[in-house]
PAVONU-221609 format. One record per residue: x, y, z of N, C-alpha, C in turn. Coordinates in steps of 0.1 Angstrom, whole numbers, plus 5000, padded with zeros to 4 digits. Layout:
<atoms>
<nx=X, ny=Y, nz=Z, cax=X, cay=Y, caz=Z, cx=X, cy=Y, cz=Z>
...
</atoms>
This chain:
<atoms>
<nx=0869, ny=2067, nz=1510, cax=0862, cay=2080, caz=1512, cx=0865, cy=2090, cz=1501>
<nx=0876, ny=2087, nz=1494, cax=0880, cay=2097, caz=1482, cx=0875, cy=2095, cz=1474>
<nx=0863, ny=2103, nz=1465, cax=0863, cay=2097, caz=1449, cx=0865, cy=2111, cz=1439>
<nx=0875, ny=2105, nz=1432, cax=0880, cay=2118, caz=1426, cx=0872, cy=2125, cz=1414>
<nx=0857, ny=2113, nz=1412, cax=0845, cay=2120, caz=1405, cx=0845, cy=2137, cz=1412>
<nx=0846, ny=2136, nz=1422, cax=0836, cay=2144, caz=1436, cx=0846, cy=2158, cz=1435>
<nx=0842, ny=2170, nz=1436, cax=0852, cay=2184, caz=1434, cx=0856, cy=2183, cz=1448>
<nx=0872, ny=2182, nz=1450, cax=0873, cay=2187, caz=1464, cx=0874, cy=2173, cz=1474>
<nx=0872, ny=2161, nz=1466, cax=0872, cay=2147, caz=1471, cx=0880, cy=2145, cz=1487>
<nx=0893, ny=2151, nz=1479, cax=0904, cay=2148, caz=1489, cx=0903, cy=2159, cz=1504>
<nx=0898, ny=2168, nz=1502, cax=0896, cay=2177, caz=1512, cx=0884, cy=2176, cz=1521>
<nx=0871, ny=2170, nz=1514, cax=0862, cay=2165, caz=1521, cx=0868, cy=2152, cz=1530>
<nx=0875, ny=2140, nz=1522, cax=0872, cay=2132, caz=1532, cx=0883, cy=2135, cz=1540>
<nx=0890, ny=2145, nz=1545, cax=0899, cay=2151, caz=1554, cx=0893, cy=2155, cz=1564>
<nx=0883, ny=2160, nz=1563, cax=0873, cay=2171, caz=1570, cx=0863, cy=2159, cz=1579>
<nx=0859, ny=2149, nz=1564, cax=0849, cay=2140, caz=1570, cx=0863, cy=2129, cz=1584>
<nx=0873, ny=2125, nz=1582, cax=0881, cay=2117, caz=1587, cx=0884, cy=2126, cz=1602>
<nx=0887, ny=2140, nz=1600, cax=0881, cay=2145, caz=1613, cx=0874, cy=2145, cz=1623>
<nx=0865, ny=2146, nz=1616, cax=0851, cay=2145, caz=1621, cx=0846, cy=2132, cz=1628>
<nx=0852, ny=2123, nz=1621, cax=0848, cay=2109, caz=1627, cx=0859, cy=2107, cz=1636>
<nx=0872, ny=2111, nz=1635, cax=0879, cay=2116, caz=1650, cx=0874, cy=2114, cz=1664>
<nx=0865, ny=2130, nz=1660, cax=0862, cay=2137, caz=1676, cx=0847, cy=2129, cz=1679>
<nx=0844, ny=2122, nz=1669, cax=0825, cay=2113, caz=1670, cx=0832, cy=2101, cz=1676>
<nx=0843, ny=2099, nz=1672, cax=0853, cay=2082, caz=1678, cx=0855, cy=2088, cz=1695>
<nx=0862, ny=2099, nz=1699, cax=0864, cay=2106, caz=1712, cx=0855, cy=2107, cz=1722>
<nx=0844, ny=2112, nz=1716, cax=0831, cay=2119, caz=1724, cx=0819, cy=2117, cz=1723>
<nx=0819, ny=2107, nz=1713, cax=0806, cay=2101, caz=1712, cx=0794, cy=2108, cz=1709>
<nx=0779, ny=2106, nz=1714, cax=0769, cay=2118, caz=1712, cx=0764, cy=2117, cz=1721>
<nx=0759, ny=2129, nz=1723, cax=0753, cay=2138, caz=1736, cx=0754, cy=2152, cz=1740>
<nx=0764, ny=2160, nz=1731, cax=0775, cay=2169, caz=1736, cx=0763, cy=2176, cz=1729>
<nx=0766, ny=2187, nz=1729, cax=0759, cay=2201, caz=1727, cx=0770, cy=2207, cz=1716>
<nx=0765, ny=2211, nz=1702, cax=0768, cay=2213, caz=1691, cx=0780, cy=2218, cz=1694>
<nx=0783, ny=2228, nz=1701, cax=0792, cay=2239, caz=1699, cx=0806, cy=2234, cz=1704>
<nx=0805, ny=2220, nz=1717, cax=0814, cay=2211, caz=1720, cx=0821, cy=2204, cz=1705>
<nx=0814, ny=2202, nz=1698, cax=0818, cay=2190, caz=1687, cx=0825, cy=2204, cz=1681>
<nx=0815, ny=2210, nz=1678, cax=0825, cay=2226, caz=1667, cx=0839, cy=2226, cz=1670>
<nx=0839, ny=2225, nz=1687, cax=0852, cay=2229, caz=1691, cx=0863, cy=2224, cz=1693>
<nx=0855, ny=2208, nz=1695, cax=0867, cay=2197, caz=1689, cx=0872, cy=2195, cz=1673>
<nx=0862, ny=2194, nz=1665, cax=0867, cay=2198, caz=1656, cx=0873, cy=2209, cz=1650>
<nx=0873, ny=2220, nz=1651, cax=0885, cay=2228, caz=1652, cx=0900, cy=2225, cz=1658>
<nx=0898, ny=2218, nz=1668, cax=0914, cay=2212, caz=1671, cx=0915, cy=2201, cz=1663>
<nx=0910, ny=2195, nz=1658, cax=0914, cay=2180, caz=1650, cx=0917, cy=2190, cz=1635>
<nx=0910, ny=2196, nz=1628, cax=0913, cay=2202, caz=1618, cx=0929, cy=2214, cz=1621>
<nx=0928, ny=2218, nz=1629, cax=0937, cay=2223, caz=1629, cx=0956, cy=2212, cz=1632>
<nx=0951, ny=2202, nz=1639, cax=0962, cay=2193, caz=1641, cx=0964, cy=2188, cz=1627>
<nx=0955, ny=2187, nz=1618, cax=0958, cay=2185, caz=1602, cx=0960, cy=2189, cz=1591>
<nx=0966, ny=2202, nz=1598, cax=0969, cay=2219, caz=1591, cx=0957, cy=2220, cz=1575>
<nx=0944, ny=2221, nz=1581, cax=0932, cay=2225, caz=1573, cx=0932, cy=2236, cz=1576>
<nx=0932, ny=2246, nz=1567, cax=0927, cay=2258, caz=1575, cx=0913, cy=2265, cz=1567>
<nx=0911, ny=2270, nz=1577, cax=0895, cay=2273, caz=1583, cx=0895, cy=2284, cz=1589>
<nx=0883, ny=2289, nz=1589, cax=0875, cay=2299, caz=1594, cx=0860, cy=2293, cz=1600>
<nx=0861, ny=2296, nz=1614, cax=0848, cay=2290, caz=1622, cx=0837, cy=2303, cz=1625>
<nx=0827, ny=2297, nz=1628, cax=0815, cay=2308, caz=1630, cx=0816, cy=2321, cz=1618>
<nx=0823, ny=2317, nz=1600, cax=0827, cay=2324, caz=1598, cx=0814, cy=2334, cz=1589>
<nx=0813, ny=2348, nz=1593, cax=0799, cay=2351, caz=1588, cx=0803, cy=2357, cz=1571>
<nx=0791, ny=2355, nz=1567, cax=0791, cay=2351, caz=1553, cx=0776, cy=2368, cz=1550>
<nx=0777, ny=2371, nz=1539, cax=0767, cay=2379, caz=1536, cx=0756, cy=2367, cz=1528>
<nx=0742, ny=2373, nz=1530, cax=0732, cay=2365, caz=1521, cx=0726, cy=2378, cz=1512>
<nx=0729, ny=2372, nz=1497, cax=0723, cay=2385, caz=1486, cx=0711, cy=2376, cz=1478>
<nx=0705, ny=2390, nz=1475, cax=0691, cay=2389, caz=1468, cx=0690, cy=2396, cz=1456>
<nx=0693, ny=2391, nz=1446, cax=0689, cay=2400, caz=1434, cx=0706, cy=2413, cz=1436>
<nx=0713, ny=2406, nz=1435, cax=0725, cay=2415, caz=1440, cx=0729, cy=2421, cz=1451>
<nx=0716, ny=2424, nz=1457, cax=0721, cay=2431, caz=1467, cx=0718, cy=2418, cz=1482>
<nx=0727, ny=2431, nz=1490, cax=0727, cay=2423, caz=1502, cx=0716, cy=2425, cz=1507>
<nx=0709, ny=2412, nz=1516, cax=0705, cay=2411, caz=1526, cx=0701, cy=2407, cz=1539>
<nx=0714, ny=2404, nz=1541, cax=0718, cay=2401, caz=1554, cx=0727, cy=2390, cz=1559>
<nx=0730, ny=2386, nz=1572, cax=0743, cay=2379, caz=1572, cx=0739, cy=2368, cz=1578>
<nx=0749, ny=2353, nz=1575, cax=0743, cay=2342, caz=1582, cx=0760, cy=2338, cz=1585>
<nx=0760, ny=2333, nz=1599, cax=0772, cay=2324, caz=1598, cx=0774, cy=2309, cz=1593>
<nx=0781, ny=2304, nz=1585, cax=0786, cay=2293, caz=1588, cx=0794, cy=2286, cz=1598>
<nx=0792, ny=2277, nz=1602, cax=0799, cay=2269, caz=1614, cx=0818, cy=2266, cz=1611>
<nx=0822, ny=2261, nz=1601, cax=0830, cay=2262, caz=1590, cx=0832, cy=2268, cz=1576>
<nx=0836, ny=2275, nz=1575, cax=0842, cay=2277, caz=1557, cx=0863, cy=2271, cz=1557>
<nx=0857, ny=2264, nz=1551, cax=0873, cay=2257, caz=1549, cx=0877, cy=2253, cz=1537>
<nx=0892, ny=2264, nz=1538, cax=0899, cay=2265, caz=1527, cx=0889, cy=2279, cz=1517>
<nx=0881, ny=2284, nz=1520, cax=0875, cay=2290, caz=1518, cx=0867, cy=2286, cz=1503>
<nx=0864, ny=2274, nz=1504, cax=0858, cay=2266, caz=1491, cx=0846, cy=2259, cz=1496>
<nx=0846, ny=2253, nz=1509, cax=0837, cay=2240, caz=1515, cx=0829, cy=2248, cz=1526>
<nx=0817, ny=2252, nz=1528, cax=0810, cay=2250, caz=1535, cx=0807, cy=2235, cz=1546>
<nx=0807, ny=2237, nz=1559, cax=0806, cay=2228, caz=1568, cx=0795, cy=2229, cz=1579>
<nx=0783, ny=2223, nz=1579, cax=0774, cay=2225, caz=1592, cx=0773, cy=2213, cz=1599>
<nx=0774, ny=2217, nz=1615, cax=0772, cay=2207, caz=1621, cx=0759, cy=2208, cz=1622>
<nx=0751, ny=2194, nz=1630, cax=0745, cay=2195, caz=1640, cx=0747, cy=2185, cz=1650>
<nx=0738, ny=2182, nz=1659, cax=0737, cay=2176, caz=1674, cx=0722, cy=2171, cz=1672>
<nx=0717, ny=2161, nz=1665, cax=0705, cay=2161, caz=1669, cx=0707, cy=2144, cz=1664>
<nx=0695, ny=2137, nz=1670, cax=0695, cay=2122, caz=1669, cx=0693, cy=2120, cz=1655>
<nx=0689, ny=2125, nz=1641, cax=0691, cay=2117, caz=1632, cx=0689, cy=2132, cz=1621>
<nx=0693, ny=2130, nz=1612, cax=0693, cay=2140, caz=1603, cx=0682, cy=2145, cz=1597>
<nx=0672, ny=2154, nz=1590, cax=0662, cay=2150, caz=1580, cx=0665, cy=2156, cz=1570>
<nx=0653, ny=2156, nz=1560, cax=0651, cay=2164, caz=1547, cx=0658, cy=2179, cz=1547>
<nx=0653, ny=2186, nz=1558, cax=0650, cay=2202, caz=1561, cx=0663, cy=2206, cz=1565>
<nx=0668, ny=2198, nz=1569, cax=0687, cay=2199, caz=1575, cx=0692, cy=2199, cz=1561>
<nx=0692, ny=2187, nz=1551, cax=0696, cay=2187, caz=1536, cx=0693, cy=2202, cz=1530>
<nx=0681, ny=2205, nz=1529, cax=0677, cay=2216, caz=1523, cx=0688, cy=2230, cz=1527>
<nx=0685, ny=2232, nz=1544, cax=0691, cay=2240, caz=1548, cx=0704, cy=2244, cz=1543>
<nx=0714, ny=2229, nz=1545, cax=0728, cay=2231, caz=1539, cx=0727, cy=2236, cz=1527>
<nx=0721, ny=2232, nz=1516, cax=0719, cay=2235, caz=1500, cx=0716, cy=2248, cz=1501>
<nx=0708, ny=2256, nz=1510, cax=0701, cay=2268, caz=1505, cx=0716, cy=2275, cz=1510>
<nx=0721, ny=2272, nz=1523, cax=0735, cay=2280, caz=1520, cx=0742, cy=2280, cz=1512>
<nx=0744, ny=2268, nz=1504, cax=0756, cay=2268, caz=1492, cx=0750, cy=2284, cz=1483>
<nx=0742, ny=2278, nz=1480, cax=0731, cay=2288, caz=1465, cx=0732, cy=2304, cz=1473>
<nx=0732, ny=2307, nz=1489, cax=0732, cay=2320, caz=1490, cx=0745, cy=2325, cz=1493>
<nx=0762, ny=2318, nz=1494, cax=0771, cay=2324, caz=1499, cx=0777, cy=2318, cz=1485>
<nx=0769, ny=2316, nz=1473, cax=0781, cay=2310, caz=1462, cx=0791, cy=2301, cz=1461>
<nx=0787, ny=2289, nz=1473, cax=0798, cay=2279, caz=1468, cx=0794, cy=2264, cz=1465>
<nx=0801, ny=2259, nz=1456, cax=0800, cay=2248, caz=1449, cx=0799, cy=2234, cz=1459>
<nx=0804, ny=2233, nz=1472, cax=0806, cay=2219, caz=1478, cx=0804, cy=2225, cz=1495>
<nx=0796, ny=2212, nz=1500, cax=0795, cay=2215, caz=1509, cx=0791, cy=2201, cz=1524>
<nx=0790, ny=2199, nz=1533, cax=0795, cay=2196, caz=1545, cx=0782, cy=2193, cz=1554>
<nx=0775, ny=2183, nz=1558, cax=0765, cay=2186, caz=1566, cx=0772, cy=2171, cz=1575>
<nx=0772, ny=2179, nz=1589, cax=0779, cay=2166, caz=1599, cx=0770, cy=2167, cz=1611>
<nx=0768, ny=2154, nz=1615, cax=0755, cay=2152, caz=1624, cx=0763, cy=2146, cz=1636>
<nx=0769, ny=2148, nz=1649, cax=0770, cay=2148, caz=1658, cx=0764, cy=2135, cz=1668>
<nx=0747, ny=2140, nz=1664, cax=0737, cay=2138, caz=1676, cx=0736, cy=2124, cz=1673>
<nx=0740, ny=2115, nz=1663, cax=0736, cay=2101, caz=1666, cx=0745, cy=2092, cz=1670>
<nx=0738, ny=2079, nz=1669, cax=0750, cay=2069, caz=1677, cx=0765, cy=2071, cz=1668>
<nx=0763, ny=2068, nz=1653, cax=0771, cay=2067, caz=1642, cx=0773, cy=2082, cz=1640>
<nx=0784, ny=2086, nz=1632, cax=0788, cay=2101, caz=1627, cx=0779, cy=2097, cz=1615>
<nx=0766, ny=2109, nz=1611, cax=0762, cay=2109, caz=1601, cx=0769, cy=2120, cz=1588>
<nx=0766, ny=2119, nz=1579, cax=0775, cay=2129, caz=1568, cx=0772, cy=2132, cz=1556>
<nx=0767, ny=2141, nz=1550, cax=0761, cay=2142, caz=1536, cx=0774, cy=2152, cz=1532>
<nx=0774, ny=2152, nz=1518, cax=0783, cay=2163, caz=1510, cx=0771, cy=2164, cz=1497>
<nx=0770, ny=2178, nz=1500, cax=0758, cay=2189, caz=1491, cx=0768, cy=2197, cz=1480>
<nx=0761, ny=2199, nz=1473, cax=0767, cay=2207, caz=1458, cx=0754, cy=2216, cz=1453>
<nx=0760, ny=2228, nz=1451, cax=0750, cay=2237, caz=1446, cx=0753, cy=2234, cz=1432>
<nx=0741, ny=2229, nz=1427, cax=0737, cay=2228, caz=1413, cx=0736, cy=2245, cz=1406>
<nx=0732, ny=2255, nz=1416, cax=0732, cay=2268, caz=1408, cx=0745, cy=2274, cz=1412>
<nx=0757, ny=2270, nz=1412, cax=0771, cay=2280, caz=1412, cx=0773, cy=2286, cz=1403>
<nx=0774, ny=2292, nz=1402, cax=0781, cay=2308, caz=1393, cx=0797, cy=2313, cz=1396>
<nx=0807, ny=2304, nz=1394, cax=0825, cay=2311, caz=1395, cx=0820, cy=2324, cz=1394>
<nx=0825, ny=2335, nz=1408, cax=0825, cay=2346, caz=1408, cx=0838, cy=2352, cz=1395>
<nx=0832, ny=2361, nz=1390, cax=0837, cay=2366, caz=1380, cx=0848, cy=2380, cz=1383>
<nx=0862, ny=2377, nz=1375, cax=0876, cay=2379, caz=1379, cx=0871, cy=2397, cz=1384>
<nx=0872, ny=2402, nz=1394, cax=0875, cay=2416, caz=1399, cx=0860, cy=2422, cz=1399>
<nx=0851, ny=2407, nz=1404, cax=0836, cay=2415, caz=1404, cx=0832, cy=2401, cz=1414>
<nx=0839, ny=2410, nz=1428, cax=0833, cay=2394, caz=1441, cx=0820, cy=2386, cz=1442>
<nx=0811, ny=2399, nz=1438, cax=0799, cay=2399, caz=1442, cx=0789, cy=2393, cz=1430>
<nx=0792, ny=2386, nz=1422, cax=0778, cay=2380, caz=1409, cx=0772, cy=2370, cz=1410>
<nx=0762, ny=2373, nz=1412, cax=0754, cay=2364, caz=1414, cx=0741, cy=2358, cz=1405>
</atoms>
């Protein structure tokens, strides 16, 4: 599950090994916010630390406009979205990508709950910009 091509290899498949955890425990059926919550205790038994439901600003042309949560920010590098639905699609992919590109981060997390198997993609924003030293906000 590690490939040290990958930024952050070792931390994803920490997150992903998690994950397949609480999908090994509870199987699928559960309603998104059950799985959130399991995983929060498996991440936390693996001293990951995290920030859940953690709300993020979305900017336009510099400025803000408006807020979206992520489900996970972990380590404050990895964006993480669950969902609960029987199979993943295109629009779920997109989704996670379009948060990388609007909260500025380079790697990120899409975990699918709803099917038989733990589904899992790891997204990378092709447009990252390293926020620049004592100016949070560049975009």
């Amino acid at each position: 599950m590690i490939n040290e091509a990958y930024k952050y290899s070792e931390l994803t498949g920490k997150i992903i090994g998690c994950a397949l955890n609480v999908h090994k425990a509870l199987g699928n059926g559960f309603q998104e916010v059950i799985y959130q919550r399991a995983l929060a205790i498996e991440m936390t038994d693996e001293n990951i630390r995290f920030s859940r439901e953690h709300e993020m600003p979305v900017y336009y042309k510099n400025r803000e406009i408006g807020t979206r949560r992520v489900d996970f920010l972990v380590e404050d590098v990895i964006s993480v979205e669950l969902k609960a639905i029987i199979q993943l699609e295109d629009v779920h992919l997109a989704q996670a990508i379009n948060y990388l590109e609007a909260y500025d981060l380079e790697v990120g997390l899409l975990i699918n709950f709803g099917a038989r198997s733990l589904e899992f993609k790891r997204v990378t924003n092709k447009k990252f910009k390293q926020k620049e030293q004592g100016n949070p906000q560049v975009k």
